[in-house]
C-alpha positions in Angstrom: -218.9 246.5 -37.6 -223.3 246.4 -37.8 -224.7 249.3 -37.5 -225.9 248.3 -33.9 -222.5 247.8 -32.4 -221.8 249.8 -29.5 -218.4 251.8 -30.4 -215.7 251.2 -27.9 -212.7 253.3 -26.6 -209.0 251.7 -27.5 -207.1 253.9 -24.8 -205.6 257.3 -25.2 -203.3 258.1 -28.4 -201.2 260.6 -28.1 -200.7 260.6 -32.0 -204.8 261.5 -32.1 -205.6 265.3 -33.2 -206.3 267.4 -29.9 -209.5 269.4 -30.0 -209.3 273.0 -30.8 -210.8 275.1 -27.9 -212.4 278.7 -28.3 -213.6 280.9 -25.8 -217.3 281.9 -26.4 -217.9 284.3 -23.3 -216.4 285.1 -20.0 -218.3 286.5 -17.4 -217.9 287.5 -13.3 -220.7 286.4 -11.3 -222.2 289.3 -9.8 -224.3 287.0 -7.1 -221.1 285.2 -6.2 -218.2 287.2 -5.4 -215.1 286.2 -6.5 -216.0 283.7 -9.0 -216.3 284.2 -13.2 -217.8 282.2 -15.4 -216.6 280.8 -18.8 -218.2 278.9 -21.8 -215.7 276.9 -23.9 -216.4 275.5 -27.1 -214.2 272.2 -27.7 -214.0 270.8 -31.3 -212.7 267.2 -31.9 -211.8 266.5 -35.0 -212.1 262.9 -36.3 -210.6 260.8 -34.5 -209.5 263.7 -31.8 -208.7 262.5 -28.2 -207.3 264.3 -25.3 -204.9 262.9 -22.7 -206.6 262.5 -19.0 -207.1 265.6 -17.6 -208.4 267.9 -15.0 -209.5 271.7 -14.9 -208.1 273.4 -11.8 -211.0 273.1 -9.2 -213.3 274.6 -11.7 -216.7 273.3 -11.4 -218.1 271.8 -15.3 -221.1 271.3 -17.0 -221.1 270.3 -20.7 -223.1 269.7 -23.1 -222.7 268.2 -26.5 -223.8 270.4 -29.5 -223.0 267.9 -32.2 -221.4 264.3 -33.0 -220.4 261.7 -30.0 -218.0 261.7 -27.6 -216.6 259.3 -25.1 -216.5 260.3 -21.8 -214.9 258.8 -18.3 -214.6 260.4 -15.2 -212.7 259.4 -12.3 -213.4 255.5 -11.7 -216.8 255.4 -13.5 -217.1 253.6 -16.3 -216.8 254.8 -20.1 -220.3 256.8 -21.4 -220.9 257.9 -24.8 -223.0 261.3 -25.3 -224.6 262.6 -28.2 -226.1 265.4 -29.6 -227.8 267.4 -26.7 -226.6 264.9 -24.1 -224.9 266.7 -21.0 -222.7 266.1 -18.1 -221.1 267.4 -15.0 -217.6 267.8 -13.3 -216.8 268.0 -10.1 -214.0 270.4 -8.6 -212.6 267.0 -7.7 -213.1 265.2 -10.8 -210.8 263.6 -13.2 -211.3 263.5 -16.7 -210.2 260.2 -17.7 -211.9 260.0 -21.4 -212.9 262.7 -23.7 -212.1 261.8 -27.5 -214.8 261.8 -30.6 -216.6 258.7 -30.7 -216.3 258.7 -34.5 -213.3 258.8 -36.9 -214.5 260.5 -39.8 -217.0 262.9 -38.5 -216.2 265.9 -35.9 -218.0 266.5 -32.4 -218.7 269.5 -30.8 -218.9 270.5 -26.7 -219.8 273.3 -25.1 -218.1 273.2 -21.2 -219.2 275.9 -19.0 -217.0 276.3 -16.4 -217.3 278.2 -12.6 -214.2 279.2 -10.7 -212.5 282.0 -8.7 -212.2 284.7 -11.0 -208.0 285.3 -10.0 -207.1 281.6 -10.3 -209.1 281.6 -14.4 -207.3 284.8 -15.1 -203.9 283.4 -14.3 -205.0 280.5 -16.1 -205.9 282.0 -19.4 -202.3 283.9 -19.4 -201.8 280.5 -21.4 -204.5 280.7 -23.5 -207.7 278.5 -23.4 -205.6 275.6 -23.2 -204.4 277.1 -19.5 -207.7 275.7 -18.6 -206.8 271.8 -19.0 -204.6 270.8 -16.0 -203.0 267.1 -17.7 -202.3 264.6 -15.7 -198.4 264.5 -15.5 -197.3 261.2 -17.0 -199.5 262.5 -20.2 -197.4 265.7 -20.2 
């Protein structure tokens, strides 16, 4: 492959390496009742995909700290971020694509997420990964 090739996405594999998920901060929202804040750092390893997914209503912003990723949401077609380059997710979104772009080199995200404060404590009973909702013929 030239350098200038665009890189394409093969379709999920479940045999990829998941991403390993921290949370960074966790915060209620003083000027919104009822609804916390979150900051999630997501590291793909190379090669690392996730299966399609959703987060529980919660409303997402990302944005990518370092490496590639592909991303896909709902019916849109397939976008690759890099460094810097952000994105948003609906309540109503689902996350078709997220996997590193590259296979020898990790990528980093940082996903801040907004939702009712109950509903992400519940969530998190499960650890970070409570937060990814995936879609059930993935499971």
């Amino acid at each position: 492959m030239s350098s200038s090739a665009k890189p394409t996405y093969g379709g999920y594999n479940k045999n990829a390496p998941l991403p390993g998920l921290e949370i960074l901060y966790k915060h209620k929202l003083q000027n919104t009742p009822g609804k916390s804040i979150l900051g999630l750092r997501v590291d793909f390893p190379p090669g690392g995909d996730t299966p399609p997914h959703s987060h529980h209503g919660a409303s997402v912003s990302v944005v990518v700290l370092a490496g590639k990723v592909f991303n896909k949401m709902n019916d849109e077609p397939i976008e690759i971020f890099e460094t810097n380059g952000s994105f948003y997710e609906s309540p109503t979104c689902k996350h078709k694509v997220s996997a590193n772009v590259s296979d020898s080199e990790p990528a980093t995200i940082l996903a801040t997420m907004i939702m009712e404060t109950e509903k992400l404590e519940k969530l998190l009973e499960n650890g970070p990964f409570g937060l990814v909702d995936v879609e059930e013929e993935y499971r």
